[in-house]
N, C-alpha and C positions, 0 to 999 in steps of 0.2 A: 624430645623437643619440649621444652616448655609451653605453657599455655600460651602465654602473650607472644614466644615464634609461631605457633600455631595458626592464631590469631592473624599474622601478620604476614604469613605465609598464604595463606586463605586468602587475606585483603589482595598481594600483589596478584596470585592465581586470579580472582575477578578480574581486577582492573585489566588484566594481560588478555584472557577469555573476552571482556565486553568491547578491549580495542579488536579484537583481530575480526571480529561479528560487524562491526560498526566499519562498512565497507561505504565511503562516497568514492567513486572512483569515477563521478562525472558531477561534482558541484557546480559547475553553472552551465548545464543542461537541467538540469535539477530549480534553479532558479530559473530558465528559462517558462520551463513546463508550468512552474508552479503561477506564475507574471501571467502567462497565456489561459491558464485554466481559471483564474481568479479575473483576467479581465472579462472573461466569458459569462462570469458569474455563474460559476458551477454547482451551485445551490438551487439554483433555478431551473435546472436541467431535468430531467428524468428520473426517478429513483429508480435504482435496479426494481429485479420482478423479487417480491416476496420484502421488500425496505419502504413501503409507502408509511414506516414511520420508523422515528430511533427506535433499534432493538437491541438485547442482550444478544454480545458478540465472545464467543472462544476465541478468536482469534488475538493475534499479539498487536491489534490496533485498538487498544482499549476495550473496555468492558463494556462500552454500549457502542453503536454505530447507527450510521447514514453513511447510504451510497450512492451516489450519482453515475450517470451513463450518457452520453453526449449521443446526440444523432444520432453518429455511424450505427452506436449499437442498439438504438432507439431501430433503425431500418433491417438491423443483422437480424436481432430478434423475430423480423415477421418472416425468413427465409425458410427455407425446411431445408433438414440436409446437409446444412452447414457445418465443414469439416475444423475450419479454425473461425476466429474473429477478424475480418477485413482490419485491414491499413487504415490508422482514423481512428480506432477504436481506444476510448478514455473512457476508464472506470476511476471515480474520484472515493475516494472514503474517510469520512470524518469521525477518527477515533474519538470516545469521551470515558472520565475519568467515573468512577459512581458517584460523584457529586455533580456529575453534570457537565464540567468544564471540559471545553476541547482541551484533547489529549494530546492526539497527531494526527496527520494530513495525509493519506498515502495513493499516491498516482499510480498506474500502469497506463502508458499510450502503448497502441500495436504500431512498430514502424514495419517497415520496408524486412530487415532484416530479425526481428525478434521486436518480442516486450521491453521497454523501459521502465525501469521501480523508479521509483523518487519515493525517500518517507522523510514527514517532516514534524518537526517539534511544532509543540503551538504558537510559539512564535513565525514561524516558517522558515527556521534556522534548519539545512537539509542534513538527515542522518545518514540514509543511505541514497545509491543512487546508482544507475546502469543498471545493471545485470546481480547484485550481488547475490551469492549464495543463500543468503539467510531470505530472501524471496524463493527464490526459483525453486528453493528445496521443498518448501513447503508449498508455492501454488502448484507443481509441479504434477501435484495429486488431482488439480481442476482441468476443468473444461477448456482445453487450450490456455491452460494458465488461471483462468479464471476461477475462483473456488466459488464464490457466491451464489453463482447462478450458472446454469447450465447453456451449451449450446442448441438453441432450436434443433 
């Protein structure tokens, strides 16, 4: 094969690879959560334990972070024993880029039935969303889904 098939081969392989990752399989649940968490003003919320300011993040939400935690898990945290994260529970995370700029936007709420992702561009245009894989596989390692911080 020549260089520029190679090349070109390589390109459609991405392109093929980054659509089948790029799972929304619930976009305006995704726009719901993201409406609800922003009129909440999730900024003003709680920073997880060990995020009382932007830090260097490995994670694939950008290279620095801020993390927010809402009530529920503002009350989970002072439990002992605690086997999952109660129904209620919003971890917010504001990816940024190393100049600073938000990156992307990524939700988990605990419902009834399991976790809900929502990840969002900085616009809050939604990438993923439900259940997709490219979450579950990797929080899958945490605290009831949770990587950041652990359960009480």
């Amino acid at each position: 094969m020549s260089r520029a098939g190679a090349l070109c081969a390589t390109m459609v392989c991405g392109l093929v690879l980054a659509g089948a990752c790029r799972q929304n399989d619930d976009p305006d649940g995704a726009d719901e959560l993201l409406a609800r968490v922003q009129e909440e003003d999730y900024r003003s919320w709680n920073t997880a334990p060990g995020y009382d300011e932007r830090r260097p993040s490995s994670a694939p939400h950008g290279g620095n972070s801020e993390i927010f935690v809402n009530e529920v898990v503002v009350d989970a945290l002072s439990m002992e024993g605690l086997e999952e994260w109660p129904e209620g529970s919003i971890v917010a995370k504001d990816g940024y880029n190393d100049d600073g700029g938000l990156e992307v936007i990524a939700i988990m709420e605990k419902r009834a039935d399991a976790w809900y992702w929502a990840e969002y561009d900085a616009e809050g245009a939604p990438l993923f969303s439900g259940a997709p894989t490219i979450c579950t596989d990797c929080h899958g390692a945490g605290s009831d889904f949770v990587r950041a911080f652990s359960l009480p």
